[in-house]
C-alpha positions as CSV (number, residue, x, y, z in Angstrom):
1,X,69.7,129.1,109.4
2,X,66.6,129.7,107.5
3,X,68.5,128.0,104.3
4,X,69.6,124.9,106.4
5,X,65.9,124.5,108.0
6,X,64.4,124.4,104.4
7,X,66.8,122.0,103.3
8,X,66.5,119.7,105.9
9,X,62.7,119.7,105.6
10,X,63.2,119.1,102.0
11,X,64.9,115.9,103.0
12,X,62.3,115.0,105.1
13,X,59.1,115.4,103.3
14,X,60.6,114.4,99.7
15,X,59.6,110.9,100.8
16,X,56.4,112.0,102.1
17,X,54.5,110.4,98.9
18,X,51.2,110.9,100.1
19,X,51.2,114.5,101.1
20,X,51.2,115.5,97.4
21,X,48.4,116.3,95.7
22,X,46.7,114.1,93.4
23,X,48.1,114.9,90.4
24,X,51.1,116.9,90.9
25,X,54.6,115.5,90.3
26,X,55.7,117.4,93.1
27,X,55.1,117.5,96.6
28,X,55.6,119.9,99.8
29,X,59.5,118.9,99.6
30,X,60.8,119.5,96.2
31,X,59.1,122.5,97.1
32,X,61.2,123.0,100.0
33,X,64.2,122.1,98.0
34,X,63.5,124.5,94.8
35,X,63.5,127.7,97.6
36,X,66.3,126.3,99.1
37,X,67.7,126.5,95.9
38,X,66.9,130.0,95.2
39,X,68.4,131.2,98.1
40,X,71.3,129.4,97.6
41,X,71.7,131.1,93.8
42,X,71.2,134.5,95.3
43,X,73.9,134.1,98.3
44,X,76.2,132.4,95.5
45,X,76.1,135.4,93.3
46,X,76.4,137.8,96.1
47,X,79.8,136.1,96.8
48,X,80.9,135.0,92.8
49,X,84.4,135.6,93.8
50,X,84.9,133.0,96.4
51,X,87.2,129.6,96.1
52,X,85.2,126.9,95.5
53,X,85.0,123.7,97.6
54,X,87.2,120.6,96.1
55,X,84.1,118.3,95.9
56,X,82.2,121.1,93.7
57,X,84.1,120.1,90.6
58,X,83.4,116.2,91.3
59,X,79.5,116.7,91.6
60,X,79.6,118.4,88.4
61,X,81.4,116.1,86.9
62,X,80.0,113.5,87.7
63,X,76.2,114.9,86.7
64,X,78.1,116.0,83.6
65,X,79.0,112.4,83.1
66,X,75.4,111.3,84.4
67,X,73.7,113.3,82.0
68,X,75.5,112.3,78.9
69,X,75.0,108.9,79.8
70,X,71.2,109.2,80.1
71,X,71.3,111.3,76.6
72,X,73.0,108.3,74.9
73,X,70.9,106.2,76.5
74,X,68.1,108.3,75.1
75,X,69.0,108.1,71.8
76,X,69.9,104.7,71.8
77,X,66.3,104.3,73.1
78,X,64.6,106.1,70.1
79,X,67.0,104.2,67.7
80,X,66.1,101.3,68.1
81,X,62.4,101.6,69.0
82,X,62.2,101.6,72.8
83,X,58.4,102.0,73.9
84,X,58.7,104.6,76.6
85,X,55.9,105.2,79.1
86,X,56.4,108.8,79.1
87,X,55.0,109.9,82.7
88,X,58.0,107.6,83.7
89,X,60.2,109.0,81.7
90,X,59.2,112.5,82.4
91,X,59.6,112.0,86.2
92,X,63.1,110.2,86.4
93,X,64.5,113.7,84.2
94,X,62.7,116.0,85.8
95,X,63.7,114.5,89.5
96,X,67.9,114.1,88.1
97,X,67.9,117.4,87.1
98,X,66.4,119.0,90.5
99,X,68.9,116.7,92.3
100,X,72.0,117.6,90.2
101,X,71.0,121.6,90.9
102,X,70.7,120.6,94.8
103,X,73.6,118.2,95.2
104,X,76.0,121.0,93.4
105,X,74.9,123.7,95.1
106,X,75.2,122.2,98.8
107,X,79.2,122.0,98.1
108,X,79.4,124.8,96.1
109,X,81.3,127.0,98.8
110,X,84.3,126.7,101.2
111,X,81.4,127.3,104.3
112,X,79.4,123.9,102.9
113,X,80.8,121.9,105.6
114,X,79.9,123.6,108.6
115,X,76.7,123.8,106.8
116,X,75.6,120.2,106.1
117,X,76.7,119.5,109.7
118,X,74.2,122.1,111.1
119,X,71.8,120.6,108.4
120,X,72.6,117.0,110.1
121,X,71.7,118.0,113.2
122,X,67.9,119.6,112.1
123,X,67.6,116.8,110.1
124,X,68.6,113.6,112.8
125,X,66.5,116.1,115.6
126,X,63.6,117.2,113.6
127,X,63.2,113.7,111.6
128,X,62.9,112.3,115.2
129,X,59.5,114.7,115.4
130,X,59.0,113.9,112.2
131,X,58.6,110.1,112.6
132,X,56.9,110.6,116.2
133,X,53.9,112.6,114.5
134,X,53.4,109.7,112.1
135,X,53.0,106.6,114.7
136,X,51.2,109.0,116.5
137,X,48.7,108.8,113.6
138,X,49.0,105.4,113.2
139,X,47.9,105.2,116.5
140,X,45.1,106.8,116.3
141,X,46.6,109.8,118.7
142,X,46.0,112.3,116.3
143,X,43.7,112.4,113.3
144,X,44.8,113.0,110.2
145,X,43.2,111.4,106.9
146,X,46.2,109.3,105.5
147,X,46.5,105.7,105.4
148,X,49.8,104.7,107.2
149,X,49.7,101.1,106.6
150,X,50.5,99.0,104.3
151,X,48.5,96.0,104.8
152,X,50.7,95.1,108.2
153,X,53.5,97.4,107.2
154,X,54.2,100.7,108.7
155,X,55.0,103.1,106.2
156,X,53.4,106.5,107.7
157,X,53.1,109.5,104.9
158,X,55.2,107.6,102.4
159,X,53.9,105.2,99.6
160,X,55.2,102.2,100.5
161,X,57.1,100.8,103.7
162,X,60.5,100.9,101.8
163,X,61.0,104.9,101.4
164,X,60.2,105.0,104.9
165,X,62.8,102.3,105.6
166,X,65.5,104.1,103.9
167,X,64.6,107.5,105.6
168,X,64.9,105.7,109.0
169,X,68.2,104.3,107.7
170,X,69.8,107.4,107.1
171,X,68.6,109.3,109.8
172,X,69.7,106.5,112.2
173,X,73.5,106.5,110.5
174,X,73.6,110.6,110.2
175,X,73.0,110.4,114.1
176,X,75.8,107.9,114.6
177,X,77.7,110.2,112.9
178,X,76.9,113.4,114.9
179,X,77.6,110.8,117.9
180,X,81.1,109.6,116.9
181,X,82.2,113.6,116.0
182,X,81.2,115.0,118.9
183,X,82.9,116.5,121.8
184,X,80.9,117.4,124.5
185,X,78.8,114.8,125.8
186,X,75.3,115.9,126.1
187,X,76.0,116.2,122.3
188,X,77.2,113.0,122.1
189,X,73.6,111.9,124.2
190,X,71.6,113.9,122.1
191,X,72.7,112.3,118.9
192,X,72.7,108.7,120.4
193,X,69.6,109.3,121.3
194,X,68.2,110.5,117.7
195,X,69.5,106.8,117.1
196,X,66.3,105.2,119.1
197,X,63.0,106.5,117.0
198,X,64.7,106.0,113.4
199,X,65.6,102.4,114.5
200,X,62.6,101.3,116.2
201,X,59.9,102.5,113.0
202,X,62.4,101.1,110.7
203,X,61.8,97.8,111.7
204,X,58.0,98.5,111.8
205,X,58.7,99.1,108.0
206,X,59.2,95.1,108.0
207,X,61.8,96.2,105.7
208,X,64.5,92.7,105.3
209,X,67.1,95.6,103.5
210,X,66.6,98.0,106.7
211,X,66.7,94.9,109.1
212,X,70.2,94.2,107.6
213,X,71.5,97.7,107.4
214,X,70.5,97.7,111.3
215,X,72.7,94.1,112.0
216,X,75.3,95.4,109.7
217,X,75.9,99.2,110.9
218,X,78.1,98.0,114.1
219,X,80.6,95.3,112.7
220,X,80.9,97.9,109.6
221,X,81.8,100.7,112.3
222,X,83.8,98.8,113.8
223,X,86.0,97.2,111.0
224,X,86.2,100.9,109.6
225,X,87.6,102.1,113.1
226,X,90.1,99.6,113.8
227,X,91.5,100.0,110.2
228,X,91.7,103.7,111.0
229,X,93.6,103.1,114.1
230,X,96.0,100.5,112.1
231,X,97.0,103.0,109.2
232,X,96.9,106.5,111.4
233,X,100.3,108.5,111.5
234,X,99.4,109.7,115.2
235,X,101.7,108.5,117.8
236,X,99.1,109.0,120.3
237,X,96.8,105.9,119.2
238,X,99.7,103.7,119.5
239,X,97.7,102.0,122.2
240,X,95.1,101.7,120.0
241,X,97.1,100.6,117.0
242,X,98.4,97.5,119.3
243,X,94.6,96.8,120.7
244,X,93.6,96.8,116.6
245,X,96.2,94.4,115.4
246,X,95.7,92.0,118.6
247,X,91.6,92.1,117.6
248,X,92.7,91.4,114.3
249,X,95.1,88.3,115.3
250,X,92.9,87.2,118.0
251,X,89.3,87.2,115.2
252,X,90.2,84.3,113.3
253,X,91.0,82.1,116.2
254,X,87.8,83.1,117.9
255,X,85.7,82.4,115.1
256,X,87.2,79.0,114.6
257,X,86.7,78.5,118.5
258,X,82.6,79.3,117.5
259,X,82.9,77.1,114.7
260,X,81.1,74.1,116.9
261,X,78.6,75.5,118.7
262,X,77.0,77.3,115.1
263,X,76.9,74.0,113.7
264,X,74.9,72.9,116.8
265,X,72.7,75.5,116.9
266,X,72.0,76.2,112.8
267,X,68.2,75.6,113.2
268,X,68.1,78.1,116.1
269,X,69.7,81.0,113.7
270,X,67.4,79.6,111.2
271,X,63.9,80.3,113.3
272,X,65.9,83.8,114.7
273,X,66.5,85.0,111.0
274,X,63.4,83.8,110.0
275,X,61.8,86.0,112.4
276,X,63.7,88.8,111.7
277,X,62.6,88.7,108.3
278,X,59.0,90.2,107.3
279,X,55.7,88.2,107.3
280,X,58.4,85.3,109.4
281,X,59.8,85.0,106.2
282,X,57.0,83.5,104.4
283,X,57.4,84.0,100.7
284,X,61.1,84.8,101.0
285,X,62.0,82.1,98.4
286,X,58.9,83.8,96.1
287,X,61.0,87.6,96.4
288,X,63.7,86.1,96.0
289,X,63.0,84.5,92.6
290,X,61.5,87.4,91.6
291,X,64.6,89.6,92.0
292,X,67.0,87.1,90.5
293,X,64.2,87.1,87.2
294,X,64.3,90.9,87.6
295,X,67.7,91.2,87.5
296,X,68.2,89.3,84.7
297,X,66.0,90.9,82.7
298,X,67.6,94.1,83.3
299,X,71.4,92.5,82.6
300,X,69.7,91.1,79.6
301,X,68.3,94.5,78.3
302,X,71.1,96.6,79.0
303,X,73.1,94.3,76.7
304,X,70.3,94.7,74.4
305,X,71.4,98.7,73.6
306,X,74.7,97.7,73.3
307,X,75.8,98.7,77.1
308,X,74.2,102.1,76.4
309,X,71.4,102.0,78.2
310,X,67.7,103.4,76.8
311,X,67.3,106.5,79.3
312,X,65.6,107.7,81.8
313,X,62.9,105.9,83.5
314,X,62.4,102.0,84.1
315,X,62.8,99.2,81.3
316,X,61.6,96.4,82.4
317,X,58.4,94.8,81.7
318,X,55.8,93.7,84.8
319,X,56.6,90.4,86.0
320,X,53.8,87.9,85.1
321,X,53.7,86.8,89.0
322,X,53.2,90.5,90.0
323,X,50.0,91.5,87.3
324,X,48.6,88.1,88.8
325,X,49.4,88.8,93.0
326,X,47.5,92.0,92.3
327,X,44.5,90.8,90.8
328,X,44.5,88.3,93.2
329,X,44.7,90.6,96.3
330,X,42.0,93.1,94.8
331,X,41.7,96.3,96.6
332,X,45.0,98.2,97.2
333,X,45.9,100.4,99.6
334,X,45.3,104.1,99.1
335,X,48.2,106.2,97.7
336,X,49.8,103.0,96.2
337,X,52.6,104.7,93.5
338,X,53.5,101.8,90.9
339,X,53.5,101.5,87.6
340,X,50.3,99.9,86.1
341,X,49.9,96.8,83.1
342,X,50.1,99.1,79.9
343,X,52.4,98.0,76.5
344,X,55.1,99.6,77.7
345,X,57.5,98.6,79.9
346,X,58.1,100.6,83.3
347,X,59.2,97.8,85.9
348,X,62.6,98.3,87.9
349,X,65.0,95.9,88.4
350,X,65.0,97.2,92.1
351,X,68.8,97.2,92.2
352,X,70.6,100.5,91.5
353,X,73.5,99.7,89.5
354,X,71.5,96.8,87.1
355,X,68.7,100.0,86.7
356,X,71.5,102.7,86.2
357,X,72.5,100.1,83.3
358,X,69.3,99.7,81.6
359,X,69.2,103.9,82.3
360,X,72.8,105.3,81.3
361,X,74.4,102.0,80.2
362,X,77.7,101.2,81.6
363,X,78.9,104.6,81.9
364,X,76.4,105.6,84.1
365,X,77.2,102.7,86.4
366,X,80.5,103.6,86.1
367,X,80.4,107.2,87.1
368,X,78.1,106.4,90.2
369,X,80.4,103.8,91.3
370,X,83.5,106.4,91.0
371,X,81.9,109.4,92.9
372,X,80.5,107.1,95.6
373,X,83.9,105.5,96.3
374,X,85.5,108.7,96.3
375,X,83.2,110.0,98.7
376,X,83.8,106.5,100.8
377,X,87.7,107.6,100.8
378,X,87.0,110.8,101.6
379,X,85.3,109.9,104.7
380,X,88.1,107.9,106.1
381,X,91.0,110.1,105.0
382,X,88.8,113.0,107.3
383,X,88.5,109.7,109.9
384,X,84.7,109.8,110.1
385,X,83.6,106.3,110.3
386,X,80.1,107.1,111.0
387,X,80.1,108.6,107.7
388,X,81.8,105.8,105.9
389,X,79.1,103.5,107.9
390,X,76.4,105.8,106.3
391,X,77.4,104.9,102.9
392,X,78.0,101.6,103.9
393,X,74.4,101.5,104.6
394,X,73.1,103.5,101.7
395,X,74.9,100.7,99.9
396,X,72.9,98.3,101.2
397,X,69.5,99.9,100.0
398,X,71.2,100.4,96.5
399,X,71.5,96.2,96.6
400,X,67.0,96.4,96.6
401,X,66.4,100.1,94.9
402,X,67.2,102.8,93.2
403,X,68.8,105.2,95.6
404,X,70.1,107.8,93.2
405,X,66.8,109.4,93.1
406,X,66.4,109.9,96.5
407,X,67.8,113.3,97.8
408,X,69.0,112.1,101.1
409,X,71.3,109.8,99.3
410,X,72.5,112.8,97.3
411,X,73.0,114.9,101.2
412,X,75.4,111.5,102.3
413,X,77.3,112.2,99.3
414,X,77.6,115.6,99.6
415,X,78.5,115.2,103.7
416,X,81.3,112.8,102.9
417,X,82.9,115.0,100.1
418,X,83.0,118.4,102.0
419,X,84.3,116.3,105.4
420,X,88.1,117.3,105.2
421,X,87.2,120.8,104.5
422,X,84.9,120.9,107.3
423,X,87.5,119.4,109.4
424,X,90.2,121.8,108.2
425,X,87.8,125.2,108.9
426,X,87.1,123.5,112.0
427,X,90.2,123.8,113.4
428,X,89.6,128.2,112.9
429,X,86.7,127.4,116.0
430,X,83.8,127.5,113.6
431,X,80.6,126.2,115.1
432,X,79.3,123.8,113.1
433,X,76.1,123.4,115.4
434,X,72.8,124.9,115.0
435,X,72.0,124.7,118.9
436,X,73.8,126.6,121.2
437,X,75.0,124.1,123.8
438,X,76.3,122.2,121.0
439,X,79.0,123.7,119.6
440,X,81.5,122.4,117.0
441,X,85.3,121.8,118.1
442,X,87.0,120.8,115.1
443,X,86.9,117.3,114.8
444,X,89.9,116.1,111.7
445,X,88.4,113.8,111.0
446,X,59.8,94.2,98.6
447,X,58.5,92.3,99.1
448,X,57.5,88.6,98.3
449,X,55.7,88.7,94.9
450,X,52.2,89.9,95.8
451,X,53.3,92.7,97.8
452,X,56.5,94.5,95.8
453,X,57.1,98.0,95.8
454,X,58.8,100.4,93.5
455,X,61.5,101.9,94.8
456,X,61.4,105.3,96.5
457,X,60.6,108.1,93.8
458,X,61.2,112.0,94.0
């Protein structure tokens, strides 16, 4: 129990940017994470002669694969002259190799299912805590000397509103998760109501990638359900089976019976989407600009080495309209973690497959495509939708930064590929719960361009 707390802490405050010290490349959750760690190394080698869990081999793999890609990359880099800015550089290796060590070990034994679920529920139940004691400092409740704004932007201990968006994101799809595989319903109420917090300071985040996670999670849940219920084997969801195929008849000929009335009412959608959008969506044709230059410039220097990629860190040189929007605004916020104007260039192209490519080249974006669709199939063969919506949401935030450095992406992955053997040790009455009246029983189953951010870092 003590393992699971420290790893969901670890979680938790790895996004907590500004409760590092000045100076230190790590922070109170790597810290978390490297005991974690330990302790997981010393219980492994206690039991060295237990099977290993199915999904062990494709995590190593996969960092196997990751890792050679990112040499290559390296070398390729030095070949041909690449300008690194080393702290960059330094901090994207040191943060993959403390994620590959974390992501391997937390599927490393037959009990890792049971284990992430009990780590789910500390992380959906204290994260709700968690996120409470930060508005309560933003609202002046408490005092405690951090800045939690970001200009109008909520983005509590973190460094900019968009690793606190993604946080709130997963926390909010790990609880539908919890909700959708429970049994007993104050479970089932506990976990819906995890969902509440998570979803409400996400949207304080004025995060438009969080914003459309949040519209997206139900029909995604949804479609992922009723394709369950088509394809299951079970004769007992025949009912539902028949109650899939007529929703699936019946959708087209509702939406063509809508068809009329969105034409009539396009402006209204217009002014709603508008306001669902940050700042109104002022500047939303600036950002958007700015990531179609950004992406381009990363498609055109991955091609550059070849499809090789350069290594690790970011390739990219500062946008012109960003060095000017921040001479323009003067004073930053405190705690502000981007990459400043130096010869080098260490700009993202705030999209996770085009900066795996300028990283690892296409076989970096190759592997990370592989091991996250696995882990999608995965989920649906063990019938967790709320997992596959999870990832479904992760993959949203991958479409506006780069994910794969954030550990809670690597603790989806690793709670998708270890959800049949849960399911299957489930059935032996294990409790996966780490409360008591929750027991487990066995479920089969950025901104416009004055204002960008860099994506969440370690």
């Amino acid at each position: 129990m003590t393992a699971d707390a420290l790893l969901a802490l670890g979680l938790l405050l790895s996004s907590s940017s500004q409760l590092r010290v000045a100076g230190l490349p790590i922070g109170p959750g790597e810290i978390c994470m490297v005991i974690w760690l330990l302790l997981m190394l010393a219980g492994a080698i206690g039991r060295i002669s237990s099977p290993l869990t199915p999904a062990f081999p494709r995590m190593l793999i996969f960092w196997a694969i990751f890792g050679t890609a990112q040499s290559v990359g390296t070398l390729t880099g030095l070949a041909t002259g690449e300008d690194y800015d080393v702290s960059w550089f330094m901090h994207d290796a040191m943060a993959y190799v403390l994620l590959a060590a974390v992501s391997c070990m937390s599927v490393i034994d037959p009990t890792s299912g049971s284990r992430l679920r009990r780590v789910a529920w500390l992380l959906a139940s204290v994260g709700n805590a968690w996120l409470a004691l930060q508005l309560a400092g933003a609202w002046g409740l408490i005092s405690i000397p951090i800045d939690p704004w970001f200009w109008e932007r909520f983005r509590g201990w973190s460094s900019n509103p968009n690793q606190l968006s993604l946080v709130c994101a997963v926390l909010g799809l790990t609880s539908l998760y919890l909700a959708e595989s429970a049994v007993r319903l104050p479970e089932r109420i506990a976990a819906i109501g995890c969902l509440i917090l998570p979803a409400y300071v996400g949207r304080l985040t004025q995060s438009d990638t969080f914003t459309i996670t949040l519209l997206a999670a139900g029909p995604i849940f949804l479609a992922i359900k009723l394709a369950m219920s088509l394809f299951s084997s079970d004769r007992k969801l025949i009912v539902q089976r028949a109650l899939a195929w007529v929703a699936i008849i019946a959708l087209p000929l509702m939406l063509a019976s809508t068809i009329p009335f969105a034409v009539s009412d396009i402006s209204e959608a217009r002014q709603l989407a508008m306001g669902l959008a940050k700042n109104n969506g002022r500047g939303a044709t600036e950002e958007a600009n700015l990531r179609l230059f950004l992406w381009r410039e990363a498609l055109r220097r991955g091609f550059e080495a070849g499809t090789l990629g350069l290594g690790p860190g970011p390739h990219l040189p500062i946008p012109p309209s960003i060095v000017a929007a921040r001479a323009s605004y003067g004073v930053q916020p405190d705690d502000m973690n981007h990459p400043e104007s130096t010869s080098s260039p260490n700009f993202e192209a705030h999209n996770t497959v085009l900066d795996l490519f300028t990283q690892g080249g296409l076989i970096a974006v190759l592997s990370f495509l592989w091991l996250t669709g696995t882990a999608f199939i995965i989920a649906c063969r063990a019938r967790m939708a709320g997992l596959a919506t999870l990832l479904g949401g992760l993959a949203i935030h991958a479409m506006s930064g780069l994910i794969v450095r954030s550990p809670l992406f690597w603790f989806a992955i690793a709670l998708c590929l270890v959800s049949q053997e849960r399911g299957r040790k489930s059935v032996c009455g294990q409790s996966a719960s780490p409360f008591p009246l929750f027991p487990d029983h066995g479920i089969l189953n950025t901104t416009y361009a004055g204002r960008i951010e860099t994506s969440s870092r370690l």
